[in-house]
C-alpha positions in Angstrom: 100.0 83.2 89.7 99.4 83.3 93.4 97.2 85.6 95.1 97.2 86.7 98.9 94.7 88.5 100.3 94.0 89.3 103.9 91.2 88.5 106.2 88.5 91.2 106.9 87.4 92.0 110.6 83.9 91.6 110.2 82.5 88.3 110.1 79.5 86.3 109.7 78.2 84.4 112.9 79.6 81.2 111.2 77.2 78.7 112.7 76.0 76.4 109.9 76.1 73.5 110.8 79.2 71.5 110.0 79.4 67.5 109.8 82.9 65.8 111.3 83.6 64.0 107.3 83.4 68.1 106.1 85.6 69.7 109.2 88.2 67.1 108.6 88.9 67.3 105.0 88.6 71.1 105.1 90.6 71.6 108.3 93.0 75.0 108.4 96.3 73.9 108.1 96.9 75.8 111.4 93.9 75.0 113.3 96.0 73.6 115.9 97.7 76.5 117.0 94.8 78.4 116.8 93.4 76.1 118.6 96.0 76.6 121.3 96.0 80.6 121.2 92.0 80.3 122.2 92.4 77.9 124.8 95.3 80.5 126.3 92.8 82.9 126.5 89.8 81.3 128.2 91.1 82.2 131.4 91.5 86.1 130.7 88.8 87.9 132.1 86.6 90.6 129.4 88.8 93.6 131.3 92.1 91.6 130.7 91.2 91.2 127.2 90.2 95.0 126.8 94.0 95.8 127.4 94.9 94.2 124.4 92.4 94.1 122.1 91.3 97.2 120.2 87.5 96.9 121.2 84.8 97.7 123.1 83.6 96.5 126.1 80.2 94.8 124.4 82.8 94.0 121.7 85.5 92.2 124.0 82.0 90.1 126.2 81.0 88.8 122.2 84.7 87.7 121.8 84.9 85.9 124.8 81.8 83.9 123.5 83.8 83.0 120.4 86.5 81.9 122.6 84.1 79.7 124.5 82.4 78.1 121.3 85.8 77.4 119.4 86.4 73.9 120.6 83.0 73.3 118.7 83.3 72.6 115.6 80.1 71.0 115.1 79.3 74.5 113.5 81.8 76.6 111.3 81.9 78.4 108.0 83.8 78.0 104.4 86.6 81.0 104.8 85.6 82.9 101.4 81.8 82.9 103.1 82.7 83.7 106.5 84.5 87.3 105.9 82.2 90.4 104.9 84.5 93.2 104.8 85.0 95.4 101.8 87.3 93.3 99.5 85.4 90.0 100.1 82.3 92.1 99.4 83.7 93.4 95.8 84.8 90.1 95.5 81.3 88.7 96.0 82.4 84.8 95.8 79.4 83.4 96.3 77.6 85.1 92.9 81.0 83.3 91.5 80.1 80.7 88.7 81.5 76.8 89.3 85.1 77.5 87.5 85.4 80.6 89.1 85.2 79.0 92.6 87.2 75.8 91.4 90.4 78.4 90.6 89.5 80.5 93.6 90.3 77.9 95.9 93.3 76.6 93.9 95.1 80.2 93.4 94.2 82.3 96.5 95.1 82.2 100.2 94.1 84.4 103.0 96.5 85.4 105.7 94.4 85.8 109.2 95.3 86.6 112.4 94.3 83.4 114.1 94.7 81.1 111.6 97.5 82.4 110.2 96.8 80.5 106.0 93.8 79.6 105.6 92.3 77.9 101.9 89.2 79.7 100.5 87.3 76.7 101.5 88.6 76.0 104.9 85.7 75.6 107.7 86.9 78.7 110.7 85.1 80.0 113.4 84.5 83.5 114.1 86.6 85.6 115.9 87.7 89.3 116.2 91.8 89.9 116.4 94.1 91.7 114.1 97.5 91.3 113.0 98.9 93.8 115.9 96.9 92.1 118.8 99.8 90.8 121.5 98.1 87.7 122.3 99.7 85.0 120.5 102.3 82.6 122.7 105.2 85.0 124.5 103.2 87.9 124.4 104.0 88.0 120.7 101.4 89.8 118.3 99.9 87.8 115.8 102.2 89.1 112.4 105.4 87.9 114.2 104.0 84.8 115.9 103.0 83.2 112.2 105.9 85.0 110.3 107.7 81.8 110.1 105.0 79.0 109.8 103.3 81.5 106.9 106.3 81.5 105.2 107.2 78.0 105.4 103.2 76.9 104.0 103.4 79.9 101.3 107.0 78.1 100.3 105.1 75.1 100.2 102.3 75.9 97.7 104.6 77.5 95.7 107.0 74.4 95.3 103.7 72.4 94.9 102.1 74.5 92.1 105.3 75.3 90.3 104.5 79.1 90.9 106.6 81.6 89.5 104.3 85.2 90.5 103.2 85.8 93.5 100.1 88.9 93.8 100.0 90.6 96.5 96.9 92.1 97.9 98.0 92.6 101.5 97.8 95.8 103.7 100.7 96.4 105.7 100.3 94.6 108.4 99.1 91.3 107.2 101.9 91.2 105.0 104.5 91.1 107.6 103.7 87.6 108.2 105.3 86.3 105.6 109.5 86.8 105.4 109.1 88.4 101.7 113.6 88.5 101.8 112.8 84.6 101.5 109.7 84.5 99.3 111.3 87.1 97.0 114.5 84.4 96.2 112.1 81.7 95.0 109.4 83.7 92.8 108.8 87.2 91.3 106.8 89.0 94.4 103.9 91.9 92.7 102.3 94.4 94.4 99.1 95.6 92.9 99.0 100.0 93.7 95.8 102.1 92.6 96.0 105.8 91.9 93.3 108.0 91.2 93.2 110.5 88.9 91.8 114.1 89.6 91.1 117.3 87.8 94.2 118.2 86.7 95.7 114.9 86.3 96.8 115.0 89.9 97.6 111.8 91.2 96.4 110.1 94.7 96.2 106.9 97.0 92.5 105.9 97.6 90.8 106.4 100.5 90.7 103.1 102.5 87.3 101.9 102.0 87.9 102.7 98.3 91.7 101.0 98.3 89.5 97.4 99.5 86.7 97.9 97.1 89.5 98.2 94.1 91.2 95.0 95.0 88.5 93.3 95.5 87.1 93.7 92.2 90.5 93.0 91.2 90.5 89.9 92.0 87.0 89.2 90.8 88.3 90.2 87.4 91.9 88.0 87.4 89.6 85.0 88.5 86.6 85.3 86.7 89.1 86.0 83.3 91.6 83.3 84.4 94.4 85.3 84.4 97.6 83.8 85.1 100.4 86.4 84.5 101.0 90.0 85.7 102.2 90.3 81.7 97.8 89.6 81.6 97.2 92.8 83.7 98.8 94.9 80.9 96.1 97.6 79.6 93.2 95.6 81.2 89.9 97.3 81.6 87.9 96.6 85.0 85.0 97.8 87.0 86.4 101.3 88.0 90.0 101.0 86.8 92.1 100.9 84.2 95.1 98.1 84.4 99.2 99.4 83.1 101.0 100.3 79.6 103.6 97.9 80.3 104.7 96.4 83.8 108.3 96.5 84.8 111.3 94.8 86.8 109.9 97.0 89.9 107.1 94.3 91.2 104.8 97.2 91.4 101.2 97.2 89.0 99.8 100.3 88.8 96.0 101.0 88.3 94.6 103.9 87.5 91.1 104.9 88.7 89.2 108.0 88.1 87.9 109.4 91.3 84.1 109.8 92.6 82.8 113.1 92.1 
């Protein structure tokens, strides 16, 4: 079973030092488009940038730096270390033991914004878009530039790992790189949905934060366990949720979570 997940917008500096043999065997399979969408935007001043870009001012000066320092890659991080948002947080892959990580970066792929698929263990630099930014070639925003090229690479490791489910962890608009009318023809496609239950057995999404921190220690769980089937999610008990009776034709898992007082 294949698991997608989506980057996070905060970030770690992700300036360790990074030697050529390393950069090259653990290049994004992407890197040079994204290599091309930064050099694009070297020439847009900090008050261009503000137009498109949902940020601050301070915010838009520190992501002209990471423009700048792209071409380096004398310096970079490992994907799974370089995201610190809620789900890679739950996640926690660096308190991960050695098989853990080994079937981390065989089973999961993150879909970003610059670098469109990315391997857990792929070296990235830092940056600050997200999937609705309109700065990808032809004034194109970032889930429609990499619809087709996502798609294509998520085909690929499919074919090459015999895959028959697909998990997906996406929000909305990370998903929609990725043509799911094709995906869905070659593999079963599940979506993982938490409810919470309140008093009086009312039902109810998440709250954002909450929504990350569930799928993170989702995937903690299917990973650390090995799980390889949805048919595995069936009654499953995690940290804060409780997994389905049964699962059906639908594609959709639902978890139950009891809600914070």
């Amino acid at each position: 079973m294949l698991i997608l997940i989506a980057e996070s917008k905060t970030m770690t500096p992700c300036d360790g030092m990074i030697n050529e043999c390393d950069y090259m065997s653990h290049r994004p399979a992407l890197e040079s488009d994204a290599a091309e969408i930064m050099s694009n935007l070297r020439s847009l001043s900090a008050e261009s940038l503000c137009g498109s870009v949902k940020l601050s001012l301070p915010m838009v000066r520190k992501l002209q730096q990471m423009i700048y320092e792209f071409p380096n890659k004398a310096s970079g991080s490992k994907a799974m270390n370089a995201f610190t948002g809620v789900v890679f947080k739950a996640f926690s892959y660096q308190t991960l033991g050695e098989a853990s990580r080994v079937r981390t970066n065989g089973r999961v792929r993150i879909i970003s914004s610059l670098y469109g698929w990315l391997k857990p263990d792929d070296i990235i630099k830092s940056y600050r878009f997200d999937f609705t930014t309109p700065l990808a070639p032809d004034g194109k925003t970032f889930s429609s530039y990499w619809r087709d090229s996502v798609t294509k690479l998520l085909l690929k490791e499919i074919e090459k790992q015999d895959c028959h489910d697909v998990l997906n962890l996406l929000p909305g608009d990370a998903a929609r790189c990725i043509d799911w009318k094709v995906i869905n023809s070659w593999v079963k496609v599940w979506k993982a949905d938490f409810k919470e239950v309140h008093p009086g057995a009312v039902m109810r999404t998440p709250n954002a934060g909450r929504l990350k921190t569930l799928r993170g220690r989702l995937l903690r769980q299917i990973i650390n366990e090995d799980i390889m089937s949805p048919e595995q999610l069936v009654s499953i008990i995690g940290d804060g949720y409780i997994g389905p009776d049964s699962i059906d034709v639908s594609g959709n898992i639902l978890f139950h979570s009891i809600a914070d007082n």
